[in-house]
C-alpha positions in Angstrom: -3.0 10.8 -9.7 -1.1 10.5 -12.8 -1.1 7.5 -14.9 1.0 4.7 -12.9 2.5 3.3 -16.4 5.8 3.3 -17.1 5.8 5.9 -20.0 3.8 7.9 -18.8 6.1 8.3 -15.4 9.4 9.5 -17.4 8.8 13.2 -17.8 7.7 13.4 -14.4 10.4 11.5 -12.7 13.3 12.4 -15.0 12.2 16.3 -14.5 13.3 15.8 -10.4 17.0 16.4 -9.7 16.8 14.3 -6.6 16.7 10.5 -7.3 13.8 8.6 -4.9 16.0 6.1 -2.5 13.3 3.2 -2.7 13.3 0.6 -0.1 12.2 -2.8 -0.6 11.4 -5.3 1.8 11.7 -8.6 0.3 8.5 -10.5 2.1 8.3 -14.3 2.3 11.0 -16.2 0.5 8.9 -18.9 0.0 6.8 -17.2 -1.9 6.8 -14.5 -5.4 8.0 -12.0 -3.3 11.3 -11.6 -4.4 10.2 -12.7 -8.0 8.1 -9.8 -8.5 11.1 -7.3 -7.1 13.8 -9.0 -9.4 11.6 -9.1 -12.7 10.2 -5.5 -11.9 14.0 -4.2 -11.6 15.1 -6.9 -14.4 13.7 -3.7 -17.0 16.8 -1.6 -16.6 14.7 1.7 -17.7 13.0 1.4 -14.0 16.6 2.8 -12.7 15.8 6.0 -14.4 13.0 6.6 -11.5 14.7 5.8 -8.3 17.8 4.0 -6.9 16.3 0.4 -5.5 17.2 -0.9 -1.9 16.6 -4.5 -1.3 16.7 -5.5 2.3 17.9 -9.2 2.1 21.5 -10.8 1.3 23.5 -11.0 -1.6 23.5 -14.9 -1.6 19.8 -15.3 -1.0 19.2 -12.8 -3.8 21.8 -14.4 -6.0 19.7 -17.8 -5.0 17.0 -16.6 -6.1 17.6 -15.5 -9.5 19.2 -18.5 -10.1 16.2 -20.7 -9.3 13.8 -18.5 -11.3 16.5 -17.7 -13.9 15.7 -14.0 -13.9 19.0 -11.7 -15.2 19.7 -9.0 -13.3 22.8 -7.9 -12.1 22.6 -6.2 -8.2 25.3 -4.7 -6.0 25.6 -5.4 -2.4 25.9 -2.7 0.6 26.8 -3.5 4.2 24.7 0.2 4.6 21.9 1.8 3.1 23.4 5.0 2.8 25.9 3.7 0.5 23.6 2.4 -2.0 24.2 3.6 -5.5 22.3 5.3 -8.1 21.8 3.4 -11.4 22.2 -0.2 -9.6 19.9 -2.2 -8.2 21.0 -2.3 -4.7 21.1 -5.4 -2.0 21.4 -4.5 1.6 22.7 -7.8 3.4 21.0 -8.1 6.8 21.5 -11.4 7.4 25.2 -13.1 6.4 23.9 -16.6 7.0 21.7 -18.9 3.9 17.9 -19.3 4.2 16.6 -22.9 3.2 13.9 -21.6 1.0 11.4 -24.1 0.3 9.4 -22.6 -2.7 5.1 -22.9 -1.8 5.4 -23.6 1.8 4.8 -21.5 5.0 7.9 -22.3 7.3 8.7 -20.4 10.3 11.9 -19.8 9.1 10.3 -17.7 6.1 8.6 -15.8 8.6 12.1 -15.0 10.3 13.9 -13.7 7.6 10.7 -11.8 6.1 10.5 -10.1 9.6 14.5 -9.3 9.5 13.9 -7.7 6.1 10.7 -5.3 7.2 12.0 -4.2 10.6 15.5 -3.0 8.9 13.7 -1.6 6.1 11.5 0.0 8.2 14.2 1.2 10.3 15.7 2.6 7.7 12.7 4.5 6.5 12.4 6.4 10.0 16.1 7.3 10.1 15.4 8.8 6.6 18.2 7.2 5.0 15.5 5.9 2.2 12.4 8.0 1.2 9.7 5.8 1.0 9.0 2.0 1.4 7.2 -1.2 -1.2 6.8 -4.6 1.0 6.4 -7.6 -1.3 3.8 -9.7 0.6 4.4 -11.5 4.1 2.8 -14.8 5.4 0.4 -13.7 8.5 0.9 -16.8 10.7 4.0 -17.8 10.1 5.6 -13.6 10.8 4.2 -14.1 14.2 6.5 -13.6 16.6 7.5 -12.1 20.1 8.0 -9.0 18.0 5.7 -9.1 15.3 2.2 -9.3 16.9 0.0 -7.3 14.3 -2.7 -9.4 11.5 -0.8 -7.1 9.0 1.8 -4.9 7.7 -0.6 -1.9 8.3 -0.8 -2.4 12.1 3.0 -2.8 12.4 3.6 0.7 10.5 1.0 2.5 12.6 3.1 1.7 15.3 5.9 2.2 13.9 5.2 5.7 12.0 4.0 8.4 13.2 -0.1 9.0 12.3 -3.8 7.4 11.9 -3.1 4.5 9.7 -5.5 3.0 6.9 -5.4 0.5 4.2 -6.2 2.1 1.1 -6.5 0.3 -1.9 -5.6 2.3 -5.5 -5.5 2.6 -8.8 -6.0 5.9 -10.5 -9.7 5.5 -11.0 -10.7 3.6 -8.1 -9.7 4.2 -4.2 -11.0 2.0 -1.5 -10.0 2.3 2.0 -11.3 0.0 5.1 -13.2 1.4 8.4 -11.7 -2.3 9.8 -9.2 -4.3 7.9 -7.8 -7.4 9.5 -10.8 -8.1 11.9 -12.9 -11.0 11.8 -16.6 -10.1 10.0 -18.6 -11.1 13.7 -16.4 -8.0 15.2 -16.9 -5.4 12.2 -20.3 -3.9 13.5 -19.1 -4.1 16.9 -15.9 -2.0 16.2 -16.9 0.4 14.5 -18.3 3.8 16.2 -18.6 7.4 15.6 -14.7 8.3 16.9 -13.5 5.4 13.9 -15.4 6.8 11.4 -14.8 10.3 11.5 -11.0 9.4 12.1 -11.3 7.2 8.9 -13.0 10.1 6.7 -10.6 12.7 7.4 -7.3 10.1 7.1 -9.1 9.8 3.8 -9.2 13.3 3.3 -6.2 14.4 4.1 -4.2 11.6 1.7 -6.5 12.6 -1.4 -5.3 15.9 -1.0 -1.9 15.5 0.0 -1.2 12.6 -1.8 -3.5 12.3 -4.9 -3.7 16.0 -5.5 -7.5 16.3 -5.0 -8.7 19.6 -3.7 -12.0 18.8 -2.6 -12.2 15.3 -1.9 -15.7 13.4 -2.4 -16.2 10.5 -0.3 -18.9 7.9 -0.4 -19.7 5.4 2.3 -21.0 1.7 2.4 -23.6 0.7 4.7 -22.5 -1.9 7.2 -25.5 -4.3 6.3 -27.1 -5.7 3.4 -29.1 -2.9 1.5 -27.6 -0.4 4.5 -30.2 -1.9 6.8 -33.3 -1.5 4.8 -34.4 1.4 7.8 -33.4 -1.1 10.2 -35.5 -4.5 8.6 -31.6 -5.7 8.1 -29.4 -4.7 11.2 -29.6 -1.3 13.2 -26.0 -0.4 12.9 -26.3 1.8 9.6 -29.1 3.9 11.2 -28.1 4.1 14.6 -24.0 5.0 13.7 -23.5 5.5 10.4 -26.2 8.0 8.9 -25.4 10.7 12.1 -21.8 10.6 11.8 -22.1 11.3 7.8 -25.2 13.8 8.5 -22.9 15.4 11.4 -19.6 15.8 8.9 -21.8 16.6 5.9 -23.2 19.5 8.1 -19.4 20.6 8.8 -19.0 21.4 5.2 -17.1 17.5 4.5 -18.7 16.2 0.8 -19.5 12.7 2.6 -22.3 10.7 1.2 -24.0 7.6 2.0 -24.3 5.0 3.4 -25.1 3.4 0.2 -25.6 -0.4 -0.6 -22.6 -2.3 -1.4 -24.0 -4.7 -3.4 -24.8 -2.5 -6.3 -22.2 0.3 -5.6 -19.7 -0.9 -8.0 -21.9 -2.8 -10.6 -23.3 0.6 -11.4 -20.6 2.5 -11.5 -21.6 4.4 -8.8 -18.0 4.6 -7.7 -17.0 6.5 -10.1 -18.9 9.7 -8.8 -16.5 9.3 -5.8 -13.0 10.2 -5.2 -12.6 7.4 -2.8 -14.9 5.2 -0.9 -14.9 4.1 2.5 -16.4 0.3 3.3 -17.3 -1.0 6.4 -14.9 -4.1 6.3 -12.2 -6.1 4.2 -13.6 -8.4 1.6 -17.1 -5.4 1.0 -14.5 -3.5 -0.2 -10.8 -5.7 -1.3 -13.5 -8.2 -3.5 -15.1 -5.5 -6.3 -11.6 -3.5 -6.0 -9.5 -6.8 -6.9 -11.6 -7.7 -9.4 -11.6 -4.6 -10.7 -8.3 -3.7 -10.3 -6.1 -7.2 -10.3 -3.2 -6.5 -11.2 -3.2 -3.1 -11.8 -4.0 -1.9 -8.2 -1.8 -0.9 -4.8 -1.9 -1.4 -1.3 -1.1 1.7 -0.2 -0.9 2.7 4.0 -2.3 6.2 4.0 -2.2 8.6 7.0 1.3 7.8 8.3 4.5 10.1 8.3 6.0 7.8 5.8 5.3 6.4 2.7 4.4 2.9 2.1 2.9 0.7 -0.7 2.8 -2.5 -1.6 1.1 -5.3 -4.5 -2.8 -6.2 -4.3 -1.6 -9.6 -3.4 0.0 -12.4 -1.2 2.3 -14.7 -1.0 0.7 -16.6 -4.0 2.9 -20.3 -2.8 0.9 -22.0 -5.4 2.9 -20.7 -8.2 6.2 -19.6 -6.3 9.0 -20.7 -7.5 8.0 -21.6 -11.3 8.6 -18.3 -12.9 5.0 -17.2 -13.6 4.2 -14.6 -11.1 2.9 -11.2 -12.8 4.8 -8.4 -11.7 2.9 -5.8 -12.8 1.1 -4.9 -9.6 4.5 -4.5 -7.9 5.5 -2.3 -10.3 2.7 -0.3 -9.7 3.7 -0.1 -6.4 6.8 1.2 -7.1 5.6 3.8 -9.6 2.4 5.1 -6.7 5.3 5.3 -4.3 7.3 7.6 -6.4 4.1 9.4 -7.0 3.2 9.6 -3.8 6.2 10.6 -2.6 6.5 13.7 -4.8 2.7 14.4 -4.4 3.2 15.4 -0.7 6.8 17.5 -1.7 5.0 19.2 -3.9 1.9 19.8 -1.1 4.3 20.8 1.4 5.7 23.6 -0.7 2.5 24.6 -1.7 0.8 25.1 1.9 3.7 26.6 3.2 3.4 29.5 0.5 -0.3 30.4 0.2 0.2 32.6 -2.1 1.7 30.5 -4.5 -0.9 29.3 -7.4 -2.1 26.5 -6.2 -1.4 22.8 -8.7 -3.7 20.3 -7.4 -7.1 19.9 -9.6 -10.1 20.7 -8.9 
């Protein structure tokens, strides 16, 4: 993938006659949420890339620059379709004002963060914007009768159309997770042959049509310490992961593994790789955020749509006092713009085979 910083994305952006429609759901207003989005959009050179789609209210919006003292001027639709290029667009949802109460999980955050994703989202299947950043959401307090899900990534799989997976980017390093949100007593137990190949080729399938890889490389992390030691450590690596990776390597995939996590990343090993797979959450979201803070992306490969996000949460400890770093949501914008012209291009490349192919080798 081409370099997500904001030089670098001109000529490619500015070359594209059609201008990205790029939704925003503005996450929990208690925390940096919509901080990030107003000081990202605050640099007036990031309308050049896409027209901006905020799914809030004017007054909350207007609220919240006002507390952070961020200037930024914004335009407010009633519809998403009548957004406007150049402006830094504010779909109003909701009519009436949130008490926002800066560093504090309320249920009323929850609410309105909830409002904002499902009309983003709904407005992201109806095609009326192309793709989709989420600033970050509370977990506990989005709950809800209609929000059941430890996540945004379980809500879009069921939402979208496809096999979803957390995949965590930057242009040198791609993690994604064979279980994300699950508690580490039920890793081991959930994961099984049907997962894993489903997982590899999701991978597979987005490094191509996504990141423009043509032969994607893939490496695995064993499930326990030191991938089992030959079953001293845990049977699981053995007994599930080597015949799966034996079984795909055999059908011509370039899988590899399971190697130990402990000293994957320390040695550079990952570098070999064009993405890596780990068995759980914090194996692989620890080395990739502290590689990667601050430059990296959630991104939620495999589904019909495209959807990204920042490498972090809510962040209430610092919410409301102006000193949130924007730069991973940036980042998120530019991988979504990316993205999103990554799989144009793919689609009008495998429709005519006999076009030179433009994805490296």
């Amino acid at each position: 993938m081409n370099s997500l910083k904001l030089g670098a994305k001109v000529q490619i952006i500015m070359d594209e006659n059609r201008k990205i429609r790029l939704g925003i759901s503005i996450g929990d207003l208690n925390g940096i949420g919509c901080e990030v989005i107003l000081k990202t959009f605050a640099d007036a050179r990031m309308l050049d890339f896409c027209t901006p789609i905020i799914f809030a209210s004017n007054k909350t919006i207007s609220h919240q620059k006002n507390e952070l003292k961020i200037d930024v001027n914004y335009h407010g639709v009633q519809e998403a379709a009548k957004a406007l290029t150049g402006k830094i667009n504010v779909m109003n949802v909701w009519k009436d004002i949130p008490t926002v109460k800066f560093g504090e999980a309320t249920e009323e955050a929850g609410k309105y963060a909830l409002l904002s994703l499902k009309a983003a989202v709904a407005a992201l299947k109806e095609d009326v914007i192309d793709a989709l950043v989420t600033a970050p959401i509370n977990k506990n307090n989005i709950q809800s009768e209609e929000f059941k899900f430890p996540g945004h990534t379980d809500y879009l799989a069921q939402e979208l159309a496809g096999e979803s997976l957390m995949f965590m980017i930057t242009d040198n390093l791609k993690i994604g997770l064979l279980t994300d949100h699950v508690a580490v007593k039920d890793a081991p137990a959930a994961i099984n042959p049907i997962l894993i190949r489903t997982k590899v080729r999701t991978i597979e399938k987005s490094l191509m049509m996504d990141f423009g890889v043509r032969r994607p490389k893939i490496a695995l992390l064993g499930i326990n310490p030191h991938s089992g030691d030959n079953g001293v450590i845990g049977e699981e690596d053995d007994a599930v992961l080597k015949p799966v990776i034996q079984e795909m390597s055999n059908a011509g995939h370039l899988v590899f593994g399971p190697y130990s996590a402990d000293s994957f990343f320390g040695s550079d090993a990952y570098a070999n790789f064009d993405a890596i797979l780990a068995a759980y959450h914090d194996q692989g979201l620890i080395p990739f955020k502290t590689l990667s803070f601050g430059k990296g992306v959630n991104y939620t490969a495999g589904l019909s749509k495209v959807r990204t996000s920042p490498d972090h949460g809510t962040a209430y400890e610092i919410a409301g006092k102006g000193k949130a770093d924007h730069s991973s949501f940036k980042e998120a914008v530019f991988a979504a713009i990316q993205i999103l012209r990554n799989r144009e291009e793919y689609a009008e490349l495998t429709q005519n085979p006999l076009q030179k192919q433009k994805v490296r080798r």
